[in-house]
Steps between C-alpha positions, in 0.01 A plus 500: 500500500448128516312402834523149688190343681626405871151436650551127490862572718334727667192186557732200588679718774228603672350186487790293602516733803152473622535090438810539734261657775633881489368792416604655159678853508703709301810380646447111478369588175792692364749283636361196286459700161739358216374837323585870615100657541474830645398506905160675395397190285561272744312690741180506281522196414470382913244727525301321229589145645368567783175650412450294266738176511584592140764674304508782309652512151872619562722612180848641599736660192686203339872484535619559194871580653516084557391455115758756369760337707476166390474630119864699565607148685427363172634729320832437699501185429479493147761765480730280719434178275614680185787669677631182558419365182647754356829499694532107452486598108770800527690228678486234239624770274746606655648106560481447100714815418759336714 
C-alpha cells in the first residue's frame, strides 16, 4: 500500500494556529486538513507538539481511489474522442453512397 507523508500539513496547521494566538486541538486541527488522517494521528501528533514543539513523522495510506479515477476519466475520454471520430467517418460514408 502506497503511504503519503502529511507531517508538513500536519506542521503548517498547527503552526498557523499558534501564530493566530489559539491553542491547537483536534478539532481546529481537523477542520483545516486538506487530507483525511485518522483522529488518533492527529491526537499524537498534539501531544508531541506540545512536549516538544515538534512534529512527529505522519504517513496516512495514499488514495489510490483519486488516481484510478482520473485514469478511467481518461480512459473516457479517449473512448469519447474516437466515438466521435468514428461516427463523423460512418457519416461521411454514408453521404458518398448517396
Amino acid at each position: 500500500m502506497l503511504t503519503k507523508d502529511v507531517s508538513n500539513e500536519l506542521e503548517s496547521i498547527i503552526e498557523s494556529l499558534v501564530n493566530q494566538g489559539k491553542k491547537p486541538t483536534v478539532a481546529l486541527v481537523k477542520t483545516r486538513l486538506t487530507t483525511p488522517i485518522p483522529m488518533p494521528a492527529i491526537i499524537a501528533t498534539i501531544k508531541t507538539w506540545q512536549s516538544s514543539q515538534r512534529v512527529p513523522k505522519v504517513e496516512v495510506a495514499a488514495n489510490e481511489t483519486l488516481d484510478k479515477m482520473s485514469m478511467l476519466e481518461q480512459q473516457v475520454l479517449s473512448l469519447t474522442q474516437r466515438i466521435a471520430e468514428l461516427e463523423a467517418q460512418l457519416e461521411t460514408l454514408i453521404n458518398k453512397e448517396k
